[in-house]
C-alpha positions, 0 to 999 in steps of 0.5 A: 105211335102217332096215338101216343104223341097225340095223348100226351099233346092232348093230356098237356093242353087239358092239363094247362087249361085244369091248371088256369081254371084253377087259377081264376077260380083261385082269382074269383074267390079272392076278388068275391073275399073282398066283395063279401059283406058281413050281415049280423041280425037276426033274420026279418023281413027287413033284413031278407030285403036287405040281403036281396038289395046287396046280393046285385053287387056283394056275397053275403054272409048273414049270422045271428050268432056275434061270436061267430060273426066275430070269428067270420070277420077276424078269421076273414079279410072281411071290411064291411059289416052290418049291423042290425041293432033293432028287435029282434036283434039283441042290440047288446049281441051287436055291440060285441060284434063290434067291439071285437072286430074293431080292436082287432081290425081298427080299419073295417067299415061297419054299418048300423042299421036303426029305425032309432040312431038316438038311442045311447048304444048307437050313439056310442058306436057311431063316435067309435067310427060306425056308420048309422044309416036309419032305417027305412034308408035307400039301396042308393045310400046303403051301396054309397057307404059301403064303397 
């Protein structure tokens, strides 16, 4: 009889603690959604770098796909992108990821990453309320426009 109270007083306390592990794991990943940086450009050494530089604060998700870095953002409370708008990547790719995003999430921050933030379709989504860091640009400034 003893055995029997003790199982079910056992079983209730793992039972309570499953449930708030649950819980937090639950917490984490929301908080870790919010912490998530969108990366779109095809891979380089660059951009390796760069997913290194934001793994200290962010969780990454890299795409060299626009339509699914588009679905990603959209489907996702993604609120910061960056976007790799020199070769390899196909700057007009970029642009769609941005258009896409931003008429239907008019309030996330994107970031264009450019060794020539003069060139007309930079210009162009910087007056659209893109971010233009150029590149090479310190994790110092990255991480301040990105806050």
């Amino acid at each position: 009889m003893i055995q029997d109270i003790n199982f079910e007083k056992n079983k209730k306390e793992l039972l309570e603690k499953l449930e708030a592990l649950k819980k937090k794991s639950k917490e984490e990943d929301l908080q870790k959604q919010k912490n998530t940086v969108v990366i779109f450009a095809k891979s380089s050494l660059f951009i390796e770098g760069l997913k290194d530089a934001l793994k200290r604060k962010y969780f990454i998700k890299h795409f060299e796909n626009s339509e699914e870095a588009s679905n990603f953002c959209i489907s996702n409370n993604i609120n910061k992108i960056i976007l790799d708008m020199d070769s390899p990547t196909d700057w007009r790719d970029a642009t769609d990821v941005f258009t896409t995003v931003k008429t239907i999430k008019p309030d996330v921050r994107i970031i264009i990453s450019t060794k020539e933030p003069q060139q007309i379709p930079v210009k162009t989504l910087q007056q659209k309320g893109a971010c233009v860091l150029k590149v090479p640009f310190s994790s110092e400034l990255l991480f301040s426009n990105l806050s």
